[in-house]
C-alpha positions as CSV (number, residue, x, y, z in Angstrom):
1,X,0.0,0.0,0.0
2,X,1.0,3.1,-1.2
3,X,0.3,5.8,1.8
4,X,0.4,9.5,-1.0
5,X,0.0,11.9,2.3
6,X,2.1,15.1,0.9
7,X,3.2,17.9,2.6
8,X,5.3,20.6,-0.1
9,X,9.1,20.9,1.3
10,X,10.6,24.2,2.9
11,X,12.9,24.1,-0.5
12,X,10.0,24.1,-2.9
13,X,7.9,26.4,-0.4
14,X,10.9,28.8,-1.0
15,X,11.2,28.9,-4.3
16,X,7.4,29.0,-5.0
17,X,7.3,32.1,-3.2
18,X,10.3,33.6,-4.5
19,X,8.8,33.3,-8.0
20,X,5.2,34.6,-6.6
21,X,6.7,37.6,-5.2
22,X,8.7,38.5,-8.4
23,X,6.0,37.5,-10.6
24,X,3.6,39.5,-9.2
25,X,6.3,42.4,-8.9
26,X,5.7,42.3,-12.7
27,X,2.1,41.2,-12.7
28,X,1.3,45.4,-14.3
29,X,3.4,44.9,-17.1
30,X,2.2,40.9,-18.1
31,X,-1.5,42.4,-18.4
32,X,-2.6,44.4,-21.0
33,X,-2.9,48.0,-19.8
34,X,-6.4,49.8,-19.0
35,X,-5.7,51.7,-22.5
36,X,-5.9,48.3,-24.4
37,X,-9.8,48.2,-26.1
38,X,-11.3,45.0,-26.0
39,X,-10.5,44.6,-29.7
40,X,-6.9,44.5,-29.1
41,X,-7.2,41.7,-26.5
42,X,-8.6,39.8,-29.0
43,X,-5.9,40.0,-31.5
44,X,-3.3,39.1,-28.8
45,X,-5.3,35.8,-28.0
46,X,-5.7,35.1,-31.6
47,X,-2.1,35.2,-32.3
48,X,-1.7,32.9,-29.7
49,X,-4.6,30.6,-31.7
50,X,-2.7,31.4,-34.2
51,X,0.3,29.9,-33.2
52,X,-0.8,26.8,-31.3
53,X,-1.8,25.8,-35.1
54,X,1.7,26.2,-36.2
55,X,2.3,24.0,-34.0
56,X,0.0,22.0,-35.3
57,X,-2.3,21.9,-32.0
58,X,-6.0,21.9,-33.5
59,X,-8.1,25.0,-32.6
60,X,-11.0,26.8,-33.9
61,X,-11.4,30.8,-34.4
62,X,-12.7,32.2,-31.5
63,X,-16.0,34.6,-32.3
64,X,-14.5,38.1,-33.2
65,X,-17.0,40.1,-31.9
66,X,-16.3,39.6,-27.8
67,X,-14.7,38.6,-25.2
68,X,-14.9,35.3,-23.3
69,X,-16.3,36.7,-20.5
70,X,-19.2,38.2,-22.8
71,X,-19.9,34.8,-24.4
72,X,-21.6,32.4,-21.9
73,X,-21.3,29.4,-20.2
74,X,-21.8,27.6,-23.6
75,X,-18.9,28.6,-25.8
76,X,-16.6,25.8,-23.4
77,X,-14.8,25.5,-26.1
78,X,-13.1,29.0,-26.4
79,X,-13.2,28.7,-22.4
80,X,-10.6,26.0,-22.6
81,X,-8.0,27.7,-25.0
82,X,-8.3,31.4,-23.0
83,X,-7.7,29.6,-19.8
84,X,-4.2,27.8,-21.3
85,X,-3.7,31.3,-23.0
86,X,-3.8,33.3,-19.5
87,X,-1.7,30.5,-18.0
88,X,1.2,30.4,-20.6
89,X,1.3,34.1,-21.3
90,X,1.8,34.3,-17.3
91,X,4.8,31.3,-17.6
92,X,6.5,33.0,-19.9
93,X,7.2,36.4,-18.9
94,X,8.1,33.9,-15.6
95,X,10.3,32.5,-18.2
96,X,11.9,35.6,-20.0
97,X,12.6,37.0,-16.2
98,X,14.5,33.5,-16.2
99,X,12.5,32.4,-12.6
100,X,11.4,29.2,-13.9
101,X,14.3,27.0,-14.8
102,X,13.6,25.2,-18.1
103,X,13.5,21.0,-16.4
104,X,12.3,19.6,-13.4
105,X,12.9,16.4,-11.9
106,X,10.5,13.5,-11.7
107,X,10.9,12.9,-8.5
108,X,9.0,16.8,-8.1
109,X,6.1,15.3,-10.0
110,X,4.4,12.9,-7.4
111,X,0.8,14.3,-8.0
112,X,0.7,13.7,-11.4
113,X,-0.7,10.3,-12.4
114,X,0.3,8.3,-15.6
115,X,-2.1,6.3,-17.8
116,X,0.1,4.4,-20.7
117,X,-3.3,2.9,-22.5
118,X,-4.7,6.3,-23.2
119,X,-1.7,8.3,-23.4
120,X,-2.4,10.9,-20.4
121,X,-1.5,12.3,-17.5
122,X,-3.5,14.2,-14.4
123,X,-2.3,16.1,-11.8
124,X,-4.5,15.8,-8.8
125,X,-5.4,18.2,-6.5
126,X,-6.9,17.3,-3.4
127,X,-9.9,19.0,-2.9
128,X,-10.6,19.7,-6.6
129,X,-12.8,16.5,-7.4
130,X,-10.2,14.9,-6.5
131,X,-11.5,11.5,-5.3
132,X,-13.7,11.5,-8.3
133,X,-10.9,11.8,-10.4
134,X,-9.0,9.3,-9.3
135,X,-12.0,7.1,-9.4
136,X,-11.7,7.0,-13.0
137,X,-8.1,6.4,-13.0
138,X,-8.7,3.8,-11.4
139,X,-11.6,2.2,-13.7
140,X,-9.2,2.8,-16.7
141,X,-6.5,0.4,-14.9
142,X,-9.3,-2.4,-15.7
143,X,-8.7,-3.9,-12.2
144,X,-11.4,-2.3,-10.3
145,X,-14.1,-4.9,-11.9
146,X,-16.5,-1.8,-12.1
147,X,-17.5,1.1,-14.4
148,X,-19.4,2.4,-11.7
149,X,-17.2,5.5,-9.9
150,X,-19.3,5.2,-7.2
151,X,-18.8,1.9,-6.7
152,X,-14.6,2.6,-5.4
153,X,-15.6,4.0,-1.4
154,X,-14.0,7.1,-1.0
155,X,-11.5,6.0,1.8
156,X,-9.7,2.7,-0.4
157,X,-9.3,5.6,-3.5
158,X,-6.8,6.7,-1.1
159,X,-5.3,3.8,1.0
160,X,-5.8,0.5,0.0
161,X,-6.2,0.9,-4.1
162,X,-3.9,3.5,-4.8
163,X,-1.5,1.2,-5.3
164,X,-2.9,0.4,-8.7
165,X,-2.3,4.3,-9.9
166,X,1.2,4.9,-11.3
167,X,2.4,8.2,-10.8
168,X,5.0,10.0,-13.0
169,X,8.1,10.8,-9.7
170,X,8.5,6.7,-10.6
171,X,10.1,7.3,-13.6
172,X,13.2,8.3,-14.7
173,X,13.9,11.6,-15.7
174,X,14.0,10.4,-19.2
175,X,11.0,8.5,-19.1
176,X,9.0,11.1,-17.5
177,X,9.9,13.8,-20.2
178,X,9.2,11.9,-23.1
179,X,5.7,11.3,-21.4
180,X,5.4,15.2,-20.6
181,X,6.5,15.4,-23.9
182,X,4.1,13.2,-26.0
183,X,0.8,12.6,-23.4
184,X,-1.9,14.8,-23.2
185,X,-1.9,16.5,-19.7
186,X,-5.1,17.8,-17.9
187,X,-5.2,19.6,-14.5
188,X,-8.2,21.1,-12.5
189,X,-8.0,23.8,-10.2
190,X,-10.3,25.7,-8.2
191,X,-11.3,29.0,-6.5
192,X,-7.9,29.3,-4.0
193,X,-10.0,30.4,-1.0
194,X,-13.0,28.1,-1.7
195,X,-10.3,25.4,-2.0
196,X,-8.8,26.3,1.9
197,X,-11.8,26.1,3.2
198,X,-13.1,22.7,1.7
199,X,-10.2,21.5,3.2
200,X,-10.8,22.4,6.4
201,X,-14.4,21.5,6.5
202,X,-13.2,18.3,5.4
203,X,-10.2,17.4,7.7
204,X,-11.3,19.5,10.9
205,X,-15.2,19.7,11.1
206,X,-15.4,16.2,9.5
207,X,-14.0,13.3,11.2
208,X,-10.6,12.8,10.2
209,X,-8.7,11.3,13.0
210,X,-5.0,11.6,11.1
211,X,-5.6,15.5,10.5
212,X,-6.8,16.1,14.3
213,X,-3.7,14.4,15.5
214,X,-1.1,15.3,13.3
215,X,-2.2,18.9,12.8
216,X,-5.1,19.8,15.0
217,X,-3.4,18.9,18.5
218,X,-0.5,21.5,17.2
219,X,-2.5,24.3,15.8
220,X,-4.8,24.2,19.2
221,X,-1.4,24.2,21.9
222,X,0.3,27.2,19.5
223,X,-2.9,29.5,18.6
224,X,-5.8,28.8,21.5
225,X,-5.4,31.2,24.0
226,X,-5.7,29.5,28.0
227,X,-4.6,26.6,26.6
228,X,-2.7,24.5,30.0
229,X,0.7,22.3,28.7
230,X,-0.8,19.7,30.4
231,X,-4.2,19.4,29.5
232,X,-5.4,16.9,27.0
233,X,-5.9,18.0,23.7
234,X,-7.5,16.0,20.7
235,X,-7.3,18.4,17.9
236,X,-10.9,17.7,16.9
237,X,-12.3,21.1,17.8
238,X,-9.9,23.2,15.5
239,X,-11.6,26.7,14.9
240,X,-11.4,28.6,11.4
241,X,-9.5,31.1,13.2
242,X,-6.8,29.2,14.6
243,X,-6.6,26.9,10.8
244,X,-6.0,30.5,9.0
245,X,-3.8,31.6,11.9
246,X,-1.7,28.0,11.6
247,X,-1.8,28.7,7.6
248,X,-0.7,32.5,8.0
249,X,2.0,31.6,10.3
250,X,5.7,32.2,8.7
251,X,6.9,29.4,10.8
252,X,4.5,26.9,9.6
253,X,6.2,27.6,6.1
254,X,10.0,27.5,7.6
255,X,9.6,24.8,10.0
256,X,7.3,22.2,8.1
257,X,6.1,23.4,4.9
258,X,2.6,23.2,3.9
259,X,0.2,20.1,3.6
260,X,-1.0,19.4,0.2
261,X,-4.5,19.8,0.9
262,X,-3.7,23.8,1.1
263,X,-0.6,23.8,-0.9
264,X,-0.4,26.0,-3.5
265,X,-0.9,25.2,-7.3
266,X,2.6,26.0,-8.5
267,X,4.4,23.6,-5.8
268,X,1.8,20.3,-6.8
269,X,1.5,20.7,-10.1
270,X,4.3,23.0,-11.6
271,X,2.2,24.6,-14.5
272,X,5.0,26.5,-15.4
273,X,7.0,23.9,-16.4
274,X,4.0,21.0,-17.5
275,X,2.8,22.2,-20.9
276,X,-0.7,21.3,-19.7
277,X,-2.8,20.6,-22.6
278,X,-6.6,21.0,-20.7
279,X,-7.0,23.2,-17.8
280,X,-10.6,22.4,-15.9
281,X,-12.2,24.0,-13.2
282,X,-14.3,22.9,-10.5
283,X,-16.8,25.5,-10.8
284,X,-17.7,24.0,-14.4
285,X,-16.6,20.5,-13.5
286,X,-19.5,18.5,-15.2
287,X,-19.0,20.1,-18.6
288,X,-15.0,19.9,-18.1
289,X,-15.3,16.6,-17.1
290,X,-17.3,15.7,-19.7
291,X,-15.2,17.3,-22.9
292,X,-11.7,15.2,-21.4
293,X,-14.1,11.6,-21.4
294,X,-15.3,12.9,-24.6
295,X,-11.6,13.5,-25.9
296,X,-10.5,10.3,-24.6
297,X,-12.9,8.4,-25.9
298,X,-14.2,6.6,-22.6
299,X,-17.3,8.8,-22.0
300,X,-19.4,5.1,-23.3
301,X,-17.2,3.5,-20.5
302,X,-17.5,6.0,-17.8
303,X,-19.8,7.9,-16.0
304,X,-18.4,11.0,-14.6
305,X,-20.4,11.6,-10.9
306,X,-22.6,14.8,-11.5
307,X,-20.9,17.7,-8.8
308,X,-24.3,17.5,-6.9
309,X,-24.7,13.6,-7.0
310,X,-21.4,13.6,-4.4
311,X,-23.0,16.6,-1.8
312,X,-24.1,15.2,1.4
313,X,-24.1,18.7,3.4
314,X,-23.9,22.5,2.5
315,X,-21.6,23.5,-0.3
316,X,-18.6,25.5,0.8
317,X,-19.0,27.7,-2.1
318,X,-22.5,29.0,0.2
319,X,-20.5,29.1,3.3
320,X,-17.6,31.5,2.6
321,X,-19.2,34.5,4.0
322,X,-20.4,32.9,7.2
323,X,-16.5,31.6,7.5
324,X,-14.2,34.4,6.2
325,X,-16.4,37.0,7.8
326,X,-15.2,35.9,11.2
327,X,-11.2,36.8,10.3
328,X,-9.7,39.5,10.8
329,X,-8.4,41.5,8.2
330,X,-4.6,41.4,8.9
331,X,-5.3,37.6,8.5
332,X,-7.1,38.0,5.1
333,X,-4.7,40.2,3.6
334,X,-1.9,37.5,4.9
335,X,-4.0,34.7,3.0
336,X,-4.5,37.0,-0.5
337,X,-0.7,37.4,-0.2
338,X,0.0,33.9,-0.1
339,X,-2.7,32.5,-2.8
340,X,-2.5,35.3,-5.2
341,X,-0.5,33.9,-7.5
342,X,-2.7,30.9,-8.2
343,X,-5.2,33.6,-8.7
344,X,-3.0,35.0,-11.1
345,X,-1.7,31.6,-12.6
346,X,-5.5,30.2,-13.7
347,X,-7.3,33.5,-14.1
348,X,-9.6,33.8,-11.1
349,X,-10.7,37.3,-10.0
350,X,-10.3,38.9,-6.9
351,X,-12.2,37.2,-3.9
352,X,-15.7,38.4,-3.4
353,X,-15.4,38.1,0.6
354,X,-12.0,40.0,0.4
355,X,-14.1,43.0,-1.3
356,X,-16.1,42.7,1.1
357,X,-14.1,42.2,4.7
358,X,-10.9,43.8,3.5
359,X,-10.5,45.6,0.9
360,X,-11.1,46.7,-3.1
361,X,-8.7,44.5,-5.1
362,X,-7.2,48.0,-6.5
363,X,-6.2,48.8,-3.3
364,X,-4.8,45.4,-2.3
């Protein structure tokens, strides 16, 4: 059994954040000025069409008459190429400001997950349909003796059958870039905030016994105030407060590096240096979901669990107020500082609640 409980080292932490804080040093001059008409963006993302087909990736003209954001939710197909336009643009002025070195070892690319049958790869992050991902995976090993997602329980995705998932840091470095090279490579993200606190509805509200004891005993002795050395503590109570204060903390960083349930995008995935091919999101998951089956040619096989079949209490997406309202804004402005940049990366605007309990995003 193959136990996949990450945590992102202080070395990778470090250099993630050295690149964030230079990247968005430069984040005015990457985006097209407030001068720019609407028309111009356009060309710039059609010379970028434009030059995927050189390359002999197949695309279709986007509509020349608007923007994607003026196009609605069904045009998923122009979606998809403006979200690996924002993110490569973003990689290379990264690139040309020479912070992201041109290789990476396979040893940095546990999360991503190899399929040899149907040529592709996935980089999984946890709480981004993550378990539902790997459920299919898993079918296309043929060893599950199910087409069913459903039919894999949640808990032996993780534990018991991961060991039938191949993963690309078990490779050589060879091996794994001819397969970066020549695979098709999908990732899905999320909204970064949203993400943080699925995770810890998940592993604090929830019962998780290894996150109350390997986390929640710490974060309660360091940030609860009247808190006696001696008395027992079972890290089962862990409030939002004390999980942003644990998260906010340099030391967390420096002393142990962050878990990869709220690690960022950059340090699991490395989109700077994967030419990802599909970018999804989890606020559009059943559509993205369904276009990679579709592309695959396994959507006959597989039956992608609908986002609201898997919902057995509130969705977090509905709770962000009620949480974030509750932390203070020295806090907040501590969390946009360390998330912005996958807010940058994938093209997600400024938080809502941060408008809201901290501050305008031209201020921030």
């Amino acid at each position: 059994m193959r136990f996949r409980m990450k945590k992102v080292t202080l070395g990778n932490v470090v250099i993630a954040a050295v690149i964030s804080l230079t990247l968005l040093s430069l984040y005015s001059m990457w985006s097209l000025p407030p001068s720019v008409s609407n028309r111009s963006k356009l060309v710039a993302r059609k010379d970028f069409l434009q030059n995927m087909k050189k390359n002999n990736v197949p695309v279709e003209e986007p509509p020349d008459d608007s923007l994607v954001k003026q196009l609605g939710e069904r045009d998923f197909d122009y979606i998809r190429k403006e979200r690996l336009y924002n993110l490569r643009k973003k990689c290379e002025k990264a690139e040309e400001a020479k912070l992201v070195r041109k290789d990476i070892t396979a040893r940095k690319l546990g999360h991503i997950i190899v399929n040899d049958q149907y040529k592709v790869l996935f980089c999984y992050i946890p709480k981004v349909a993550c378990t539902n991902m790997k459920r299919v995976f898993l079918l296309l090993t043929g060893q599950m003796n199910s087409t069913n997602p459903l039919a894999l329980k949640s808990k032996d995705v993780h534990m018991s059958l991961d060991k039938y998932l191949t993963y690309l840091d078990s490779y050589s470095d060879e091996e794994a870039a001819e397969k970066l090279r020549t695979y098709k490579k999908l990732i899905f993200v999320r909204e970064p905030l949203e993400r943080l606190l699925s995770a810890y509805r998940n592993k604090f509200i929830e019962k998780s016994a290894y996150f109350h004891k390997r986390f929640g005993r710490r974060i309660i002795r360091k940030f609860r105030d009247g808190v006696n050395k001696s008395q027992e503590i079972l890290g089962n109570d862990v409030t939002f407060l004390e999980f942003v204060r644990y998260i906010t903390d340099p030391k967390t960083i420096e002393n142990e590096g962050f878990n990869e349930h709220w690690a960022h995008y950059s340090a699991l995935c490395h989109p700077c240096h994967v030419q990802y091919d599909f970018i999804g999101k989890y606020e559009s998951i059943d559509e993205d979901v369904d276009f990679v089956l579709k592309d695959l040619k396994i959507d006959q096989l597989i039956k992608f669990p609908k986002r609201n079949a898997t919902y057995k209490r509130t969705k977090t997406g509905d709770q962000l107020e009620s949480f974030y309202s509750k932390i203070p804004r020295d806090l907040l402005a501590s969390l946009w500082r360390i998330y912005r940049l996958d807010y940058r990366l994938f093209d997600y605007p400024y938080p809502q609640v941060l408008e809201k309990f901290l501050a305008p995003e031209g201020s921030m």
